[in-house]
Phi, psi and omega in degrees: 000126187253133191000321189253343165297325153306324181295323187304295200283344153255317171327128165080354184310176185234150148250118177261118145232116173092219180268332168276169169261144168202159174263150187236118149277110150294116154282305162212171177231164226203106178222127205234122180039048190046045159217147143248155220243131125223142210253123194199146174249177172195126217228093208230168194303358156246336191242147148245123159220137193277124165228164153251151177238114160293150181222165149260166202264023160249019169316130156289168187284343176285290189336341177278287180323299181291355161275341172285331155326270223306316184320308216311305200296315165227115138334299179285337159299001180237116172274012186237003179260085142303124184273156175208034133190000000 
């Protein structure tokens, strides 16, 4: 999957984990020394939060969705989540 097929396949996406809701903003995808980064907001009816996401660059975009599930549910259980604001 290549940068912008990823950006394609979450930009505007719904994330359900639980009981919230949230939207996925891309900003960009990024690929840097055989990782890829992408910058993204999610956007849930109380909250905005800006993160990065480390990736390997053959990730898929569900792989992306189950780390932001899991972020959401312990923030500290992922070493592949950055909160930036």
């Amino acid at each position: 999957m290549t940068p912008g097929e990823l950006f394609a396949a979450l930009d505007g996406r719904e994330l359900n984990p639980g009981s919230d809701r949230f939207l996925i903003e891309v900003f960009s995808v990024s690929d840097q020394a055989g990782q890829r980064w992408v910058q993204l907001a999610l956007e849930g009816a109380e909250s905005r939060r800006l993160l990065t996401v480390r990736l390997k660059t053959g990730d898929s975009a569900q792989h992306v969705l189950l780390l932001l599930s899991s972020w959401l549910r312990d923030p500290a259980g992922t070493t592949e989540v950055f909160n930036v604001a």
